[in-house]
C-alpha positions as CSV (number, residue, x, y, z in Angstrom):
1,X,0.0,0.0,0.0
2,X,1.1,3.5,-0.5
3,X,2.0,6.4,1.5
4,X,-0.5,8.8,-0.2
5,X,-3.5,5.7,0.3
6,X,-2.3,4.5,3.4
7,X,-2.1,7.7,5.7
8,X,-5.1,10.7,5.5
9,X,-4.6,13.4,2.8
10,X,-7.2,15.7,4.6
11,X,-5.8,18.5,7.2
12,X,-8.4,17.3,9.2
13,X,-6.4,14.1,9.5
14,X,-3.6,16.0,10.4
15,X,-5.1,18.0,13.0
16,X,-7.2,14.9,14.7
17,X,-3.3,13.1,14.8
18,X,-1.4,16.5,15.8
19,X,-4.2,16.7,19.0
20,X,-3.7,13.2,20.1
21,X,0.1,13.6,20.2
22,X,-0.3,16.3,23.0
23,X,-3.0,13.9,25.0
24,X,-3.1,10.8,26.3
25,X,-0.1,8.1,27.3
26,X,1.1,6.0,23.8
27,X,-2.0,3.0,24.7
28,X,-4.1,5.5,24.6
29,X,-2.8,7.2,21.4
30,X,-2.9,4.0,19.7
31,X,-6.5,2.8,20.6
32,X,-7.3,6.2,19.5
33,X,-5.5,5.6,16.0
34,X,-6.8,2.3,15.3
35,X,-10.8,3.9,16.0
36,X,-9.8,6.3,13.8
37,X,-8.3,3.9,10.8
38,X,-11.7,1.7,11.3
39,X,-14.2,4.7,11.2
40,X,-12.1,5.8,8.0
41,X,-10.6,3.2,5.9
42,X,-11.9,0.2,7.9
43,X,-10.3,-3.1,9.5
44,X,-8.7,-4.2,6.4
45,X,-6.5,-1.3,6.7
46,X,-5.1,-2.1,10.4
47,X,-1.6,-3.1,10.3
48,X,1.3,-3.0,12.9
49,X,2.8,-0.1,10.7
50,X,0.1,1.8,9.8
51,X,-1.4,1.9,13.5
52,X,2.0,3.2,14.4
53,X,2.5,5.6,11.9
54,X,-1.6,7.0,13.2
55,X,-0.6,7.4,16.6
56,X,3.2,9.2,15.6
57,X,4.7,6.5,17.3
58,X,7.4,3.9,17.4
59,X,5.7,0.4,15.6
60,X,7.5,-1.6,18.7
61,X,5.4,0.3,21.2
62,X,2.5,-1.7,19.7
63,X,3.8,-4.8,20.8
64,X,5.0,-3.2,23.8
65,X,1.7,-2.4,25.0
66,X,-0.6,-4.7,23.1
67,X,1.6,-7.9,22.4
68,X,-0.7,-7.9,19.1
69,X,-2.9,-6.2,16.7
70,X,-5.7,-8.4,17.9
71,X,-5.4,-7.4,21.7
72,X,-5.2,-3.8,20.4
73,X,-8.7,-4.7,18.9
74,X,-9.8,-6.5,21.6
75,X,-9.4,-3.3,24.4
76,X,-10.9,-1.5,21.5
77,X,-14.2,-3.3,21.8
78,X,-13.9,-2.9,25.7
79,X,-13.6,1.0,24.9
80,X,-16.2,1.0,22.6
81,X,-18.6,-0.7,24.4
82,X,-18.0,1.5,27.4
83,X,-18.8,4.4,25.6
84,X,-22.2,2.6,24.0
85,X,-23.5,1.9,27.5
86,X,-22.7,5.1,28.4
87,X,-25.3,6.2,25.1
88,X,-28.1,3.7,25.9
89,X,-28.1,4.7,29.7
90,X,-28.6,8.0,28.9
91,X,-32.2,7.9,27.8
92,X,-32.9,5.5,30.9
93,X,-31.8,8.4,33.6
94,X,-34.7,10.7,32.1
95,X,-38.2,10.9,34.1
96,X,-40.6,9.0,33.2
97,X,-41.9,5.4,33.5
98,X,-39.8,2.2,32.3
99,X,-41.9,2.7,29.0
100,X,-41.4,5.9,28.1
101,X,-37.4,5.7,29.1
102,X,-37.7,2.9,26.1
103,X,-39.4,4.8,23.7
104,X,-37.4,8.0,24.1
105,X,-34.4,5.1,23.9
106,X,-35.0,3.5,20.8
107,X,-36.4,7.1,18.9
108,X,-32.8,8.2,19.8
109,X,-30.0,5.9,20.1
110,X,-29.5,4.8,16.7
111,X,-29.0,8.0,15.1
112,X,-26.6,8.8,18.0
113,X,-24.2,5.7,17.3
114,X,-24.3,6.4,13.8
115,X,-23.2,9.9,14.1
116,X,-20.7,9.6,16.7
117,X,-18.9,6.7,14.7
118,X,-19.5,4.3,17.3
119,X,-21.8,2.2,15.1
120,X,-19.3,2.2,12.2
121,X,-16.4,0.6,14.6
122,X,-18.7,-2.0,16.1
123,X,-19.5,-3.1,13.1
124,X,-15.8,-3.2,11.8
125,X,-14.9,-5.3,15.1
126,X,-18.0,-7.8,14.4
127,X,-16.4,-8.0,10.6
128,X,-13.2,-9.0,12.3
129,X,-14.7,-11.6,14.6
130,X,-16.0,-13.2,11.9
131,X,-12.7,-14.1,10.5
132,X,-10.3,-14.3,13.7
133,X,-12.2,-16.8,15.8
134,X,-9.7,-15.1,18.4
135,X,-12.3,-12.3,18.6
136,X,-15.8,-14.0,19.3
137,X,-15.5,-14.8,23.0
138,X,-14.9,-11.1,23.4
139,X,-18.0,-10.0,20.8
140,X,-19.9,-12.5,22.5
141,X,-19.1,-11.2,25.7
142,X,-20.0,-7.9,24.8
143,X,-23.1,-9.3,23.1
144,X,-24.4,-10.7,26.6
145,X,-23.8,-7.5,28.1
146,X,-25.8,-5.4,25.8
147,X,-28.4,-8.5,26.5
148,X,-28.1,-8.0,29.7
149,X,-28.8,-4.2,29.9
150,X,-31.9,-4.5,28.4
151,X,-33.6,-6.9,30.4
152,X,-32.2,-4.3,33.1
153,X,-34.5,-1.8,31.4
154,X,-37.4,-4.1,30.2
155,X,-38.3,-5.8,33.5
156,X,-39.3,-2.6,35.4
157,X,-41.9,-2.1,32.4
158,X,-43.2,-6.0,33.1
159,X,-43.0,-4.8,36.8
160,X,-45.0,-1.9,36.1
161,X,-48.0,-3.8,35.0
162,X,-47.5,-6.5,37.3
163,X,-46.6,-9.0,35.4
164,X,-43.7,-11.8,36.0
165,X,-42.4,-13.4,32.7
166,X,-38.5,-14.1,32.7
167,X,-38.7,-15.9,29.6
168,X,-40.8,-13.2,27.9
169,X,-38.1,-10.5,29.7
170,X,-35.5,-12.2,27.9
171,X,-37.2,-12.7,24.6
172,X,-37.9,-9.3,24.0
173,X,-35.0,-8.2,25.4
174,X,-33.0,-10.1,22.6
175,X,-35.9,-8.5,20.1
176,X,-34.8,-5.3,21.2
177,X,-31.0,-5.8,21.0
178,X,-31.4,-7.8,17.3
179,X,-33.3,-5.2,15.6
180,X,-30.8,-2.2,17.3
181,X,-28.0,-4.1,15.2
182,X,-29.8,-4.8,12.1
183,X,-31.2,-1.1,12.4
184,X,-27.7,0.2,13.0
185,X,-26.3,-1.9,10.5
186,X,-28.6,-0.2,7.7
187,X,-28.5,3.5,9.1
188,X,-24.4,3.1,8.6
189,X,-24.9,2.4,4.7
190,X,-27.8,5.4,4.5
191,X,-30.4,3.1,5.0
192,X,-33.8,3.4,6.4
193,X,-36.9,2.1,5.0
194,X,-39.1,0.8,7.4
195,X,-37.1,1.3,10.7
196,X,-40.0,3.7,12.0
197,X,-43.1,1.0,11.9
198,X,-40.3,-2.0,13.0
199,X,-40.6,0.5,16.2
200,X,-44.3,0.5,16.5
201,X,-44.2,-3.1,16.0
202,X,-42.3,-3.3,19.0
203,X,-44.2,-1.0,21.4
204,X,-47.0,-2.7,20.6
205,X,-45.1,-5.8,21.7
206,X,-44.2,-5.0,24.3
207,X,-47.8,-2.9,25.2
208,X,-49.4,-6.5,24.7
209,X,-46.8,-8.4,26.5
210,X,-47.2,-6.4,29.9
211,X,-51.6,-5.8,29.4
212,X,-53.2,-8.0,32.5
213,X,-56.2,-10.2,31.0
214,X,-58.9,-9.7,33.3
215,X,-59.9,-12.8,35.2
216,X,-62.2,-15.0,33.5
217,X,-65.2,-16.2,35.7
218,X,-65.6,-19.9,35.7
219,X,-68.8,-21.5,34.4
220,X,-71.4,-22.8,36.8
């Protein structure tokens, strides 16, 4: 690869590299580097060298800190899914009941991800799980994680209307966390048709999942 394809032309690019020198400790500067070369250019592009050569540093302090490109990747995921439960618990520490915290959620969090670059990266990491079998215990451990959060959030709702189904907590839950990927997946690529009634869908869901049937009267 190239100098002139390999590094950013923009001064932009510059600038972004020419802040991080002056912040941050070098394992910070290079987990800062390699977001940057996977929002931009995308995990195909991550090398030893050209992480390096991002973070305007010495290609031994990679190894030095990381051992490997993969455990570079692998805090990276940690980072990044620091900073996403950071996004989705936003929404949840508004007023309002367990329902409304979810609608105000999911009306809001995807267009966040996307425009922060989070969304981009994630998906980058997933792309890289899917061919270093090194990666998946980590995606999957970030995948139960994010499963986990949102049974934290849809229980209270199922609590609010007095109903007790762990098995339906958990279903929707995952409903909730498979669509936010496949949703996120298509906003990255400009993509949006029929996101908004896939939303309805599930408030409805989850309106007829947590409605009490009245008790039936036995016949005489």
């Amino acid at each position: 690869m190239s100098s002139a394809s390999s590094s950013p032309s923009t001064s932009n690019g510059e600038s972004v590299r020419a802040a991080s020198r002056d912040e941050g400790g070098p394992k910070e500067r290079l987990l800062e580097a390699a977001e940057r070369i996977l929002q931009s250019q995308g995990y195909a592009a991550i090398t030893t060298r050209r992480l390096a050569r991002e973070a305007d540093l010495n290609q031994a302090l990679v190894h030095y800190h990381f051992g490997s490109i993969d455990h570079v990747m692998m805090r990276l995921l940690e980072r990044v899914g620091e900073r996403s439960d950071t996004v989705i618990e936003a929404a949840f520490a508004e007023p309002g009941n367990a329902m409304e915290q979810m609608r105000d959620h999911l009306s809001t969090v995807y267009d966040v991800n996307v425009r922060s670059g989070l969304a981009k990266v994630w998906f980058e990491l997933i792309a890289m799980g899917a061919n270093d079998p090194a990666m998946r215990p980590v995606i999957h451990t970030r995948f139960d994680q994010v499963l986990d959060q949102y049974s934290a959030h849809v229980r209270p709702i199922f609590d609010e209307a007095n109903v007790s189904d762990d098995e339906q907590v958990e279903g929707i839950s995952a409903l909730i966390q498979a669509m936010s990927y496949g949703i996120l997946l298509q906003k990255v690529v400009g993509y949006d048709r029929g996101h908004r009634a896939m939303l309805r869908i599930v408030d409805q869901l989850l309106d007829q999942a947590t409605s009490v049937s009245p008790p039936t009267t036995p016949e005489p």
